[in-house]
PDBQT receptor file of N, H, CA, C and O in Angstrom, charges set to zero:
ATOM      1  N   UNK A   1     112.475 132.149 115.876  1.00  0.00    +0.000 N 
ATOM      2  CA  UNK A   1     112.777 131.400 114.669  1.00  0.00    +0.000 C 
ATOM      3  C   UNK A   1     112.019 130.067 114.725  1.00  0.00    +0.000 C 
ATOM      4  O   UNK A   1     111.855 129.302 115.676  1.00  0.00    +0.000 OA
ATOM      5  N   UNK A   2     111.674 130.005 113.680  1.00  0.00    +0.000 N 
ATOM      6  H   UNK A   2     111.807 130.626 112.907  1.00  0.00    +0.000 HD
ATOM      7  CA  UNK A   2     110.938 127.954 113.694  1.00  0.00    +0.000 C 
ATOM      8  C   UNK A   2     111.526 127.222 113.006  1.00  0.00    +0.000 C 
ATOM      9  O   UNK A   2     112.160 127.368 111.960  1.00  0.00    +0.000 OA
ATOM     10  N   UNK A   3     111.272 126.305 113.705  1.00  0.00    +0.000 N 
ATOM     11  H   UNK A   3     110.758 126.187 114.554  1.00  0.00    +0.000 HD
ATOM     12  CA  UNK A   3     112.232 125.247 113.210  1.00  0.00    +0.000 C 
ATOM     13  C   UNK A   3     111.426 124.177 112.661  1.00  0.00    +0.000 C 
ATOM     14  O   UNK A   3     110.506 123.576 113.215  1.00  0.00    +0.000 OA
ATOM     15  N   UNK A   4     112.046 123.973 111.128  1.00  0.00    +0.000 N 
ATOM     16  H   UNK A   4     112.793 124.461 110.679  1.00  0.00    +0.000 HD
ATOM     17  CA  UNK A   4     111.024 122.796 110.359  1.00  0.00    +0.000 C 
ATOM     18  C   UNK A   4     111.725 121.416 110.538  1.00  0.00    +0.000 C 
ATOM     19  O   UNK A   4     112.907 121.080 110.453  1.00  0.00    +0.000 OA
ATOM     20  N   UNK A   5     110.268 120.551 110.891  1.00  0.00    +0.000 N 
ATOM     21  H   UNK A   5     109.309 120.824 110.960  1.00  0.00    +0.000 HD
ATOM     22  CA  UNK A   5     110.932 119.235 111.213  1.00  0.00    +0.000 C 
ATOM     23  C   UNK A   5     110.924 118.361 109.919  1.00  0.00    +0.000 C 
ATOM     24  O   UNK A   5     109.819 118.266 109.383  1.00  0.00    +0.000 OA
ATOM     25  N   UNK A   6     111.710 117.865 109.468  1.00  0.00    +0.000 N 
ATOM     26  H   UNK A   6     112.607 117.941 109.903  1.00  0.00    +0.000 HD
ATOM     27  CA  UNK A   6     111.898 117.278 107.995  1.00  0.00    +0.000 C 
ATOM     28  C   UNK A   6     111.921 115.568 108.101  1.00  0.00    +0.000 C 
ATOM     29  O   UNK A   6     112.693 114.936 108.823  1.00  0.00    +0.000 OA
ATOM     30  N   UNK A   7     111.064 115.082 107.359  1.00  0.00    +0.000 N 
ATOM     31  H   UNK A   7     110.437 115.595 106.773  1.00  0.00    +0.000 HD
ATOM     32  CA  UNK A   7     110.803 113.843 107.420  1.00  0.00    +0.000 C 
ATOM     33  C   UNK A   7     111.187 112.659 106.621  1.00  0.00    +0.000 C 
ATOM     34  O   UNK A   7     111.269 112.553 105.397  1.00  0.00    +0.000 OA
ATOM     35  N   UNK A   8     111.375 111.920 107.414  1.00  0.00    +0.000 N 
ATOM     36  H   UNK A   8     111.308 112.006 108.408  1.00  0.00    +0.000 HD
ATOM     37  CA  UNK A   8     112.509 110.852 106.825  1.00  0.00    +0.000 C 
ATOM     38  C   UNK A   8     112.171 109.022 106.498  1.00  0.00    +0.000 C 
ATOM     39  O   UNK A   8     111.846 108.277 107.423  1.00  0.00    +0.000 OA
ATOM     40  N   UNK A   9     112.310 108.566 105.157  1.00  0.00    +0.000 N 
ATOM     41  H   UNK A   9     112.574 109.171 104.406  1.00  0.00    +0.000 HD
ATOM     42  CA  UNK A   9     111.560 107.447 105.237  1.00  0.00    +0.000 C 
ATOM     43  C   UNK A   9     113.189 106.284 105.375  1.00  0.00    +0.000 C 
ATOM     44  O   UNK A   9     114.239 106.331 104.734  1.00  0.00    +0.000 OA
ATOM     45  N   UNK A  10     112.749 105.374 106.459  1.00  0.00    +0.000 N 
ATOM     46  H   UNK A  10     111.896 105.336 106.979  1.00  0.00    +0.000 HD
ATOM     47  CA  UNK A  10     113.959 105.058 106.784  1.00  0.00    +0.000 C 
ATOM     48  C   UNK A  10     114.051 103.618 106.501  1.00  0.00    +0.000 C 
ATOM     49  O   UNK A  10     113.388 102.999 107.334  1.00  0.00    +0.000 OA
ATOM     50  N   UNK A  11     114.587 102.895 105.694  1.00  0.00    +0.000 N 
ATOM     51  H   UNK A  11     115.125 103.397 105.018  1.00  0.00    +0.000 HD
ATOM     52  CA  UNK A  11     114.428 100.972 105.766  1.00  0.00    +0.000 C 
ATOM     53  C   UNK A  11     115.665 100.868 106.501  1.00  0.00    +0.000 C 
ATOM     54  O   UNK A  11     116.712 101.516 106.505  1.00  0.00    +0.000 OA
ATOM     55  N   UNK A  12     115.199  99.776 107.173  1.00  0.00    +0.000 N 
ATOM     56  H   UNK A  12     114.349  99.249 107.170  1.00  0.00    +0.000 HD
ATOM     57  CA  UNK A  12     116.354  98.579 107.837  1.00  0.00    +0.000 C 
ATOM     58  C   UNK A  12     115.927  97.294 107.600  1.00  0.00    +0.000 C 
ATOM     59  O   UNK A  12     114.765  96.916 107.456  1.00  0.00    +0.000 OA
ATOM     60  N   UNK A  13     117.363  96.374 107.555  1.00  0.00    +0.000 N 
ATOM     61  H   UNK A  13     118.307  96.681 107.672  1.00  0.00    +0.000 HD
ATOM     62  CA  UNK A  13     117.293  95.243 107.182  1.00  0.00    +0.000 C 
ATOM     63  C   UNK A  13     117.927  94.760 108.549  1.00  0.00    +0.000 C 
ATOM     64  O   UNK A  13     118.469  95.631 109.229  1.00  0.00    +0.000 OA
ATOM     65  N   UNK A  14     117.916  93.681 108.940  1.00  0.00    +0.000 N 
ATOM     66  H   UNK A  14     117.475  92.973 108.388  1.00  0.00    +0.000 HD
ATOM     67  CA  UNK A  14     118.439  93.156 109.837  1.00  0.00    +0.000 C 
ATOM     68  C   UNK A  14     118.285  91.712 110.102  1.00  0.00    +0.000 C 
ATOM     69  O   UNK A  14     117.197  91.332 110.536  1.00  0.00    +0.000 OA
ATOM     70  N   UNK A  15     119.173  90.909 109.911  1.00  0.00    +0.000 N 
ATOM     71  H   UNK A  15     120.056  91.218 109.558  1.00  0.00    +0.000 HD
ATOM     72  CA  UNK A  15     118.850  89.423 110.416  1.00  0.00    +0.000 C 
ATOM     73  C   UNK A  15     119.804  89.037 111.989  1.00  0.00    +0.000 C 
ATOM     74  O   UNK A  15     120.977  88.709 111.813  1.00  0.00    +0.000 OA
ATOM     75  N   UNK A  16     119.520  89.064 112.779  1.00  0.00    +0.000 N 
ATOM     76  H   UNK A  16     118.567  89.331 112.922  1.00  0.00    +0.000 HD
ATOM     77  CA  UNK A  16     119.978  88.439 114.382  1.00  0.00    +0.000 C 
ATOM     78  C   UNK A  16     119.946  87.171 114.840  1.00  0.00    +0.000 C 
ATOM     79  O   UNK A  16     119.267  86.211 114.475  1.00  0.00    +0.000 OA
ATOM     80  N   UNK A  17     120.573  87.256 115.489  1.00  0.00    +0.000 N 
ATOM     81  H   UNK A  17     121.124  88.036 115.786  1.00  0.00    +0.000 HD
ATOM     82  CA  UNK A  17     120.256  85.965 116.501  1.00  0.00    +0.000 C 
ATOM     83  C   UNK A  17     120.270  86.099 117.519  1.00  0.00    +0.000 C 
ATOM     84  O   UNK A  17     121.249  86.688 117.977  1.00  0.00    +0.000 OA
ATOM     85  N   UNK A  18     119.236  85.648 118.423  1.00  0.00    +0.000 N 
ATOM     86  H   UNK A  18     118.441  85.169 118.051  1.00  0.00    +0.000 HD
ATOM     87  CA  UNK A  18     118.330  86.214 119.566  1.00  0.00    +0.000 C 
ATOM     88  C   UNK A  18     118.443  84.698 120.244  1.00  0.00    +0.000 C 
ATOM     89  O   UNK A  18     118.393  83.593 119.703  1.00  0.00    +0.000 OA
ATOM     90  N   UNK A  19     118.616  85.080 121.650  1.00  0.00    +0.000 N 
ATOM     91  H   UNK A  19     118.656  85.977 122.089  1.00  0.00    +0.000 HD
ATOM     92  CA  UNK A  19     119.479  83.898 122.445  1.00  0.00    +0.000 C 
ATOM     93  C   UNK A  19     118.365  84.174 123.817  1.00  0.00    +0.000 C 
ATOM     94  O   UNK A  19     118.609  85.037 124.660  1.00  0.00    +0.000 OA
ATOM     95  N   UNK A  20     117.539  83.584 123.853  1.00  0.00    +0.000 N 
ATOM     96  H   UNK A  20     117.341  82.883 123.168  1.00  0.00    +0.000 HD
ATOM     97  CA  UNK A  20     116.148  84.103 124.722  1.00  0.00    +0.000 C 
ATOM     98  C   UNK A  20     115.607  82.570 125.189  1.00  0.00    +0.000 C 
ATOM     99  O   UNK A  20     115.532  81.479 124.624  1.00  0.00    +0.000 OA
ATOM    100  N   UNK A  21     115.149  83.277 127.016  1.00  0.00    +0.000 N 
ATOM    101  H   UNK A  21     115.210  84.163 127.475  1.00  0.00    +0.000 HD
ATOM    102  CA  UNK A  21     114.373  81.824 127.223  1.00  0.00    +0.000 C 
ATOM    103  C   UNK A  21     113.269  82.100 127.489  1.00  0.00    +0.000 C 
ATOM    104  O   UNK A  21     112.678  81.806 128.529  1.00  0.00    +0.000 OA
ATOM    105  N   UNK A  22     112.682  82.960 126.182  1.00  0.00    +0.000 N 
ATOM    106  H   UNK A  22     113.162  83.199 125.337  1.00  0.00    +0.000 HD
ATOM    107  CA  UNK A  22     110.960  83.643 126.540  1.00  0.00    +0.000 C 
ATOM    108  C   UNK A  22     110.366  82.164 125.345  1.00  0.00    +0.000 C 
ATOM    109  O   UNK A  22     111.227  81.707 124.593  1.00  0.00    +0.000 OA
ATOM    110  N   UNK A  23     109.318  81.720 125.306  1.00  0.00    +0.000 N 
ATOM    111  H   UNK A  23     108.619  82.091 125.917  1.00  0.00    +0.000 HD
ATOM    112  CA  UNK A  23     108.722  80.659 124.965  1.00  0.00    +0.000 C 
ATOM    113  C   UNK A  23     108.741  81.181 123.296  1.00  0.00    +0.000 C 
ATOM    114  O   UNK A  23     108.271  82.245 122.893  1.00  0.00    +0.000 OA
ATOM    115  N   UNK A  24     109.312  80.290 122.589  1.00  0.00    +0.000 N 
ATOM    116  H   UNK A  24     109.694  79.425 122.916  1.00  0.00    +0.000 HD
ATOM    117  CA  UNK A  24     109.104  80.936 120.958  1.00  0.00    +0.000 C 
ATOM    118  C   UNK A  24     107.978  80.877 120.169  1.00  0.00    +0.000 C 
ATOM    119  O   UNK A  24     108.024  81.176 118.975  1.00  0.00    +0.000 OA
ATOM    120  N   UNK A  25     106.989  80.527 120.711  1.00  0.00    +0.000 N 
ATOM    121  H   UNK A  25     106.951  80.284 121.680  1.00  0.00    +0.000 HD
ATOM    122  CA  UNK A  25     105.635  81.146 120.490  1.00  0.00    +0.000 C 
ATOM    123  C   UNK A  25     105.537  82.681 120.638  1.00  0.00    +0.000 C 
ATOM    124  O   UNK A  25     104.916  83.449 119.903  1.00  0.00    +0.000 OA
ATOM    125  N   UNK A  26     106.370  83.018 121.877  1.00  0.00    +0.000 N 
ATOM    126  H   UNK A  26     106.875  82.394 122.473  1.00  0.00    +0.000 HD
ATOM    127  CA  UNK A  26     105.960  84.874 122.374  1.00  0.00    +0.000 C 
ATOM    128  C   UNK A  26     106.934  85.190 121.927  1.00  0.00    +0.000 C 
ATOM    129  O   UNK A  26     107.003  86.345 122.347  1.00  0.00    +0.000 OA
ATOM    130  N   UNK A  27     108.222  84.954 121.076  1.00  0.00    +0.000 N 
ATOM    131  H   UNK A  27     108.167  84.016 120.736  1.00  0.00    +0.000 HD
ATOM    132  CA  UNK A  27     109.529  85.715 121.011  1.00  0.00    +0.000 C 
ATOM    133  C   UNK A  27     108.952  86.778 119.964  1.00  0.00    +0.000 C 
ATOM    134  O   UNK A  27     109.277  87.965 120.003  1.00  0.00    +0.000 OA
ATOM    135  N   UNK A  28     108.174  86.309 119.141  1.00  0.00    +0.000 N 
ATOM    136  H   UNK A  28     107.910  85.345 119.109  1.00  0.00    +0.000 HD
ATOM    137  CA  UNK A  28     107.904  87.659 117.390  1.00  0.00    +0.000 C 
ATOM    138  C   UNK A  28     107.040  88.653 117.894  1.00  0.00    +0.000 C 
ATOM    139  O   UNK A  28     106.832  89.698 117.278  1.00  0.00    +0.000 OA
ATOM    140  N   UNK A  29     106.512  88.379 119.009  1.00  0.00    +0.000 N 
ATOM    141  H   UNK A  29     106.681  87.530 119.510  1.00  0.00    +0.000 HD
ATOM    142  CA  UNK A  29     105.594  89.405 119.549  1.00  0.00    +0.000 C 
ATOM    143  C   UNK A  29     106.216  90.275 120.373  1.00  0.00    +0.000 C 
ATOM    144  O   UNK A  29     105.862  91.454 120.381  1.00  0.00    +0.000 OA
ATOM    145  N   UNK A  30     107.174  89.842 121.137  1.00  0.00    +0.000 N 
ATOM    146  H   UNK A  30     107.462  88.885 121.130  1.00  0.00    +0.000 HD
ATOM    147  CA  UNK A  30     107.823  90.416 122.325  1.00  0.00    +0.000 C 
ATOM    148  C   UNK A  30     108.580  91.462 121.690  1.00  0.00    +0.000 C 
ATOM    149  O   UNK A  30     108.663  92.572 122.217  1.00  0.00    +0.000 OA
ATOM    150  N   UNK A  31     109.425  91.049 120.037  1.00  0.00    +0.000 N 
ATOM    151  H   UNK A  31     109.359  90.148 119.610  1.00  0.00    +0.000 HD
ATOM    152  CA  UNK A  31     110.369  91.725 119.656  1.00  0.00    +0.000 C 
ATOM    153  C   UNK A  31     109.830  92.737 119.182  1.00  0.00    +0.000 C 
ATOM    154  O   UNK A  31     110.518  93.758 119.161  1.00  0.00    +0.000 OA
ATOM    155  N   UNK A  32     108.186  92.803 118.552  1.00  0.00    +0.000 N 
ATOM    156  H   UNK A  32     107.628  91.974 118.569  1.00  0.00    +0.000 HD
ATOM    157  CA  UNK A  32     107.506  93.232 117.609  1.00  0.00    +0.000 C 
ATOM    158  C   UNK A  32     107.193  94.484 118.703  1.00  0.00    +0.000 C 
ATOM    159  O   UNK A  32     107.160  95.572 118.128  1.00  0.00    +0.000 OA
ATOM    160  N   UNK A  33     107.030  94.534 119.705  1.00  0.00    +0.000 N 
ATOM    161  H   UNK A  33     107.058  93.651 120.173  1.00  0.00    +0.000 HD
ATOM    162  CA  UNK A  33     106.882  95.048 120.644  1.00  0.00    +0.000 C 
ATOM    163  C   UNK A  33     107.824  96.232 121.310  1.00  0.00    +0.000 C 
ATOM    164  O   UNK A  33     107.631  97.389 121.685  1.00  0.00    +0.000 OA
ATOM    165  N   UNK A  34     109.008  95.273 121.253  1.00  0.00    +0.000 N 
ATOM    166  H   UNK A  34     109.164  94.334 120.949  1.00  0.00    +0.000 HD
ATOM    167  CA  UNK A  34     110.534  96.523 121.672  1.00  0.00    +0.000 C 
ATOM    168  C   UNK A  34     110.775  97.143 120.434  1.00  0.00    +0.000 C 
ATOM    169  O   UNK A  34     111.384  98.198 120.612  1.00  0.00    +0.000 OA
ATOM    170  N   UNK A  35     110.585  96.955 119.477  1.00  0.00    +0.000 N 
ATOM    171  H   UNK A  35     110.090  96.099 119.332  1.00  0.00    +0.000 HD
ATOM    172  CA  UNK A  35     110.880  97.878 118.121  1.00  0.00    +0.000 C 
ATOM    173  C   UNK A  35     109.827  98.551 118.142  1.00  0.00    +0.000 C 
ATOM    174  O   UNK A  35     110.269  99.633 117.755  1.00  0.00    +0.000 OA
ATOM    175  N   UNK A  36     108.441  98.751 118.361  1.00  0.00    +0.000 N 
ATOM    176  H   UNK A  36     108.083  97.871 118.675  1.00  0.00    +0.000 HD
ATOM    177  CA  UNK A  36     107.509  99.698 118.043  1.00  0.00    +0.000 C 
ATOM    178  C   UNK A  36     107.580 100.880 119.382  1.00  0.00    +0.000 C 
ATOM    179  O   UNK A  36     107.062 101.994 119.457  1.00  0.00    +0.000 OA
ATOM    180  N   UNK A  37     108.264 100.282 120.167  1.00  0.00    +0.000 N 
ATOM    181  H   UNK A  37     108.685  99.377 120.106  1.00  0.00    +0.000 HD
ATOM    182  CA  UNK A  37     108.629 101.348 121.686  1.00  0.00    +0.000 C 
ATOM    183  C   UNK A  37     109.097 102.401 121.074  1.00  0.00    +0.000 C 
ATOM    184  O   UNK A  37     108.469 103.429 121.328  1.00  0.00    +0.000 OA
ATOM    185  N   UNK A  38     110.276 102.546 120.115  1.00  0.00    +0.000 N 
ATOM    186  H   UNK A  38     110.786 101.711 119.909  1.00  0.00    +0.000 HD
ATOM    187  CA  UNK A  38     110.627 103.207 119.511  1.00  0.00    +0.000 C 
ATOM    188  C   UNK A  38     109.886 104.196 118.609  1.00  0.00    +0.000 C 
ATOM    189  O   UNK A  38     110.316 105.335 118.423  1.00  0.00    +0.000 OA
ATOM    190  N   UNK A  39     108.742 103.725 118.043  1.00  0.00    +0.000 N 
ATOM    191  H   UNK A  39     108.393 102.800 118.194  1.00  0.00    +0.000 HD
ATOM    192  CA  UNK A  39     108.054 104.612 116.895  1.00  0.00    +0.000 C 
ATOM    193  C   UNK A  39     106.729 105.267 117.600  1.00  0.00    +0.000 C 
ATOM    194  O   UNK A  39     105.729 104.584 117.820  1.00  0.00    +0.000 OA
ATOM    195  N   UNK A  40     106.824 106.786 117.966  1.00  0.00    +0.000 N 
ATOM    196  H   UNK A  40     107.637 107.342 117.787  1.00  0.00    +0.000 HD
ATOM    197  CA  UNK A  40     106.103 107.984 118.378  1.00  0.00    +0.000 C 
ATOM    198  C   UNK A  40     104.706 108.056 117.965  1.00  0.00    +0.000 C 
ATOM    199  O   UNK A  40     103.788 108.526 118.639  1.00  0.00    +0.000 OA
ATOM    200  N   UNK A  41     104.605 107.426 116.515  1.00  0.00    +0.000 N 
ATOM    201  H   UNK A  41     105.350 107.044 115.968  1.00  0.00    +0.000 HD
ATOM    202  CA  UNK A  41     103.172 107.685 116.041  1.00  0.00    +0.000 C 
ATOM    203  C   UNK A  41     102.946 106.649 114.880  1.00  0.00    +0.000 C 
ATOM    204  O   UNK A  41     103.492 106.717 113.779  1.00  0.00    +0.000 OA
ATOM    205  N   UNK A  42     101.990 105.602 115.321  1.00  0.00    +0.000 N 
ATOM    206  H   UNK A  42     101.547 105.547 116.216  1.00  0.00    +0.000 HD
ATOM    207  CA  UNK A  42     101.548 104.748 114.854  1.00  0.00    +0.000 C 
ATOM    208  C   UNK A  42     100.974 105.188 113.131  1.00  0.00    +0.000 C 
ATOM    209  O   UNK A  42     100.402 104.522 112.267  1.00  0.00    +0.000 OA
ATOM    210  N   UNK A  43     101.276 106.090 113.162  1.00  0.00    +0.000 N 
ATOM    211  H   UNK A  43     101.741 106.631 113.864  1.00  0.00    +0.000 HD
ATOM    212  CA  UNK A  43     100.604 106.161 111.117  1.00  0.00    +0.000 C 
ATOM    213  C   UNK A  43     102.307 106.217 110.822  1.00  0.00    +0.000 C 
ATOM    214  O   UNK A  43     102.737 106.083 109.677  1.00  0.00    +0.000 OA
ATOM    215  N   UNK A  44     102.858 106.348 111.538  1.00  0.00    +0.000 N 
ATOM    216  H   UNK A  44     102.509 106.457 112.469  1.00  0.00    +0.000 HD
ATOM    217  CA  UNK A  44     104.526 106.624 110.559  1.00  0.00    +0.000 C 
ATOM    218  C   UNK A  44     105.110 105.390 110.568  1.00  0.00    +0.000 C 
ATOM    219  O   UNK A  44     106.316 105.457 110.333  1.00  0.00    +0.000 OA
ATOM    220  N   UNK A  45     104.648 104.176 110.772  1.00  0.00    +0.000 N 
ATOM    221  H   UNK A  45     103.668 104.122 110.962  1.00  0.00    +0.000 HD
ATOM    222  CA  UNK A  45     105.098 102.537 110.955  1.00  0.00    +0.000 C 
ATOM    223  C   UNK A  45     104.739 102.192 109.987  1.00  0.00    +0.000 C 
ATOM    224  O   UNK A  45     103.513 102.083 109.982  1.00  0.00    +0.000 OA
ATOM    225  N   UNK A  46     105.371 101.847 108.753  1.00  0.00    +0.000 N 
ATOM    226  H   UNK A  46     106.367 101.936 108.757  1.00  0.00    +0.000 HD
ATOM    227  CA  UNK A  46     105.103 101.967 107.208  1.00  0.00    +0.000 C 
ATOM    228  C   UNK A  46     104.435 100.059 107.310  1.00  0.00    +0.000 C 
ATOM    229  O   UNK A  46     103.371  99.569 106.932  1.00  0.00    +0.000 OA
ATOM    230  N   UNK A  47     105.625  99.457 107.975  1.00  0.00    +0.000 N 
ATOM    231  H   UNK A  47     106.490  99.855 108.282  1.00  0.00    +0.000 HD
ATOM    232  CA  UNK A  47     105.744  98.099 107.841  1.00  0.00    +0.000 C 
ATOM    233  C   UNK A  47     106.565  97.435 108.352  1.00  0.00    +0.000 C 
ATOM    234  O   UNK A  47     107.709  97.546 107.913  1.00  0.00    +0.000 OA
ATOM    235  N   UNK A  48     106.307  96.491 109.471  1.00  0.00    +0.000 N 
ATOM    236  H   UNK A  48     105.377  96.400 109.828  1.00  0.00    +0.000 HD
ATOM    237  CA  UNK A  48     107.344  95.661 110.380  1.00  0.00    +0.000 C 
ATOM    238  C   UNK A  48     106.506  94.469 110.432  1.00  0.00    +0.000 C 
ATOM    239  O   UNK A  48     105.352  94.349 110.844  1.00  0.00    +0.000 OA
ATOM    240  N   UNK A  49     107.812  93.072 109.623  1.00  0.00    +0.000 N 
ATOM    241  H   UNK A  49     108.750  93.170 109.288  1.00  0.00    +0.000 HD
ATOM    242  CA  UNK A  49     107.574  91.962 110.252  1.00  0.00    +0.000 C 
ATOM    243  C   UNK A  49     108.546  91.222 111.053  1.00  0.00    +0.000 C 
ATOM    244  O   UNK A  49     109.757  91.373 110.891  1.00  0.00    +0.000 OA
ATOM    245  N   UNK A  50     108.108  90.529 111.801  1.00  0.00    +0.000 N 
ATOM    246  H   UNK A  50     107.125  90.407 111.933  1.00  0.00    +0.000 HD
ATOM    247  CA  UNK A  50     108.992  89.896 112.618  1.00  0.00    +0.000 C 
ATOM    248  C   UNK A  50     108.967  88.521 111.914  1.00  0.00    +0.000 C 
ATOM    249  O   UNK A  50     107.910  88.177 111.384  1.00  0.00    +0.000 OA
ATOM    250  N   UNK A  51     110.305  87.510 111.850  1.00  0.00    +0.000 N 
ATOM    251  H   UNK A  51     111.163  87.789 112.280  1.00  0.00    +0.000 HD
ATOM    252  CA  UNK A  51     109.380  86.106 111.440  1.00  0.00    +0.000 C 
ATOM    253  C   UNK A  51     110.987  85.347 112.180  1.00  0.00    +0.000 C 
ATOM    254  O   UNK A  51     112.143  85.766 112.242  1.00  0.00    +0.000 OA
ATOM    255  N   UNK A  52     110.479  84.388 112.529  1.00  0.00    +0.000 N 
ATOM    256  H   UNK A  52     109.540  84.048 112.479  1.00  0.00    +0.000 HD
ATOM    257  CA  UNK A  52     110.999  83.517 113.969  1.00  0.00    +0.000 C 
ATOM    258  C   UNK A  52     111.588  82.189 113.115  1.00  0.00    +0.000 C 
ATOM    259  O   UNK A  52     110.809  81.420 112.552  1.00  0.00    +0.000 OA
ATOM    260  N   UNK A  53     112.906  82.021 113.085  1.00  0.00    +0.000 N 
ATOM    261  H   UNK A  53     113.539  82.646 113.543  1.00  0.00    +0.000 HD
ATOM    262  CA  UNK A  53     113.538  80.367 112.583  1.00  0.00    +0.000 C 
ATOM    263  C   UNK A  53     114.882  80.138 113.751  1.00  0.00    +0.000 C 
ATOM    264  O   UNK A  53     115.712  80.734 114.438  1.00  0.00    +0.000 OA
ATOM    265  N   UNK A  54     114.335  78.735 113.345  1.00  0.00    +0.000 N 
ATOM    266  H   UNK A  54     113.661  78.252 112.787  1.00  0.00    +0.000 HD
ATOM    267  CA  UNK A  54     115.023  78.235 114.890  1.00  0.00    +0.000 C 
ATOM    268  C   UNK A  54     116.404  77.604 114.008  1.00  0.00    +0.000 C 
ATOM    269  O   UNK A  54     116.535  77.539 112.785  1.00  0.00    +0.000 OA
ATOM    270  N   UNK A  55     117.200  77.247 114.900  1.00  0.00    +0.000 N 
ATOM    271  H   UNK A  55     117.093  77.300 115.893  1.00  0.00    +0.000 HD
ATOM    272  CA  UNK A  55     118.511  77.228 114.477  1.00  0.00    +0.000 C 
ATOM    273  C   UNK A  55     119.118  76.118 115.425  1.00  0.00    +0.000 C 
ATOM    274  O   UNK A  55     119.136  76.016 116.652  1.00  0.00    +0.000 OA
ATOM    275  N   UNK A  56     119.593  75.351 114.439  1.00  0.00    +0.000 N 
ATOM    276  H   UNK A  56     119.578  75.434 113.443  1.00  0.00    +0.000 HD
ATOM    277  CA  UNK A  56     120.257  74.047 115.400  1.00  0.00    +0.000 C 
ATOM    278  C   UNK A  56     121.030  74.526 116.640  1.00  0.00    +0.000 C 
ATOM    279  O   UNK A  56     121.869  75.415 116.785  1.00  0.00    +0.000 OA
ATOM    280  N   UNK A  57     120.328  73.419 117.700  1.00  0.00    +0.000 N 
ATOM    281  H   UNK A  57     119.647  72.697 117.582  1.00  0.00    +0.000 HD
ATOM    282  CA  UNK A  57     121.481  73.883 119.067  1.00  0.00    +0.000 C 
ATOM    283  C   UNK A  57     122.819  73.589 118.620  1.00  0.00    +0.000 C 
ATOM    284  O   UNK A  57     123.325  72.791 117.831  1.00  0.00    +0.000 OA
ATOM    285  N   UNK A  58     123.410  74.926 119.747  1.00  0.00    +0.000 N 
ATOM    286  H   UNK A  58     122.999  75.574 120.388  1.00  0.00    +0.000 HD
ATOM    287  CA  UNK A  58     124.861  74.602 119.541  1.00  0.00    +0.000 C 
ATOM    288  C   UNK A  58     125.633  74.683 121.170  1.00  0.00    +0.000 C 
ATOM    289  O   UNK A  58     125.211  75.606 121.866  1.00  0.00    +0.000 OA
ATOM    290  N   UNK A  59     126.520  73.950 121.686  1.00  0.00    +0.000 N 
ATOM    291  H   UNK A  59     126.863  73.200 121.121  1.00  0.00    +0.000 HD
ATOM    292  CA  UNK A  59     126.862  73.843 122.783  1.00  0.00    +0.000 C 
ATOM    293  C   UNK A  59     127.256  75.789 123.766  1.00  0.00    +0.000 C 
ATOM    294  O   UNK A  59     126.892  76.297 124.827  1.00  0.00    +0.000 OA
ATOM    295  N   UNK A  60     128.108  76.205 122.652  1.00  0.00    +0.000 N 
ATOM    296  H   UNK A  60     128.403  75.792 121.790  1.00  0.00    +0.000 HD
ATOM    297  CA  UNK A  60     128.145  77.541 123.526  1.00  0.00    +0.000 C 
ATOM    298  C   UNK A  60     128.609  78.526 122.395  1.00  0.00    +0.000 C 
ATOM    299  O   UNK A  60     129.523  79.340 122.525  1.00  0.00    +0.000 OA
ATOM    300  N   UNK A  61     127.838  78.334 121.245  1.00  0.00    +0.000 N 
ATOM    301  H   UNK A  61     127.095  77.672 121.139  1.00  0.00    +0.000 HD
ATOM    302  CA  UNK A  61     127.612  79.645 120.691  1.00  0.00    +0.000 C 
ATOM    303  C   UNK A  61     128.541  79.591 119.058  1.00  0.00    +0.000 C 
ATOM    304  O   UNK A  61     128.333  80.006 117.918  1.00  0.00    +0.000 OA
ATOM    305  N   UNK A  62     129.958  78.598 119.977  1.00  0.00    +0.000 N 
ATOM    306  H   UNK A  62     130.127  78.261 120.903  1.00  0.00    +0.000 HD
ATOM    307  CA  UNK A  62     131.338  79.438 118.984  1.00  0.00    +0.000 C 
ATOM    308  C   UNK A  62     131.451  77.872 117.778  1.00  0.00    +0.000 C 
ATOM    309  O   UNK A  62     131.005  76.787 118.152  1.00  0.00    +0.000 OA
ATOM    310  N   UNK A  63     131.989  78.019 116.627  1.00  0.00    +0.000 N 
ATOM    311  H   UNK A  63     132.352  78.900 116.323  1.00  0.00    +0.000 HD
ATOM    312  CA  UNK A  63     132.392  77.219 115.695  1.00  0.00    +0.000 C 
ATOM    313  C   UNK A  63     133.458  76.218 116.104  1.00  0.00    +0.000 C 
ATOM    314  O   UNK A  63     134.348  76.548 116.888  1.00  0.00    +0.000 OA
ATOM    315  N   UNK A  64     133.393  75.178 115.661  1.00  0.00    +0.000 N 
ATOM    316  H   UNK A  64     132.670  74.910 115.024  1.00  0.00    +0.000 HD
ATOM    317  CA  UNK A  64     134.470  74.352 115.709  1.00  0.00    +0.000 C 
ATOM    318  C   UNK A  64     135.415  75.080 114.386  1.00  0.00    +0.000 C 
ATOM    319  O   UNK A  64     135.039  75.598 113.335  1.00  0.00    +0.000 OA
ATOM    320  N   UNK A  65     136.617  74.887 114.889  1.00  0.00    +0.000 N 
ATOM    321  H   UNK A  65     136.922  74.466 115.744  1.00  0.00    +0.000 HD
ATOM    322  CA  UNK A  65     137.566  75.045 113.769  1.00  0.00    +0.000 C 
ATOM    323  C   UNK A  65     138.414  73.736 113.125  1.00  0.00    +0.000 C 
ATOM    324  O   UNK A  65     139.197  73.908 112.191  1.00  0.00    +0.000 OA
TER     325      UNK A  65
């Protein structure tokens, strides 16, 4: 029997916050990098950007209430 492989166009949205002490010059590359680990064949990578905003320090993460 064969089996048909059926193809799938997939969007994700995602906004994070990424808590890293890699230099933020290299962070959009690094990430740009672990997400394409994932994708098998470079013509099926429709479109990925990475884009890097920094975010006021905060002592340990959590809100004042």
């Amino acid at each position: 029997m064969i089996s048909i492989v059926q193809a799938y166009l997939v969007e994700i949205n995602a906004k994070l916050i990424i808590r890293s002490a890699i230099d933020p010059e290299h962070l959009p590359e690094n990430i740009y990098s672990q997400i394409t680990e994932f994708i098998h064949r470079e013509e099926d990578l429709l479109d990925l950007d990475v884009a890097l905003f920094a975010l006021p320090d905060q002592d340990d993460g959590s809100a004042s209430h």
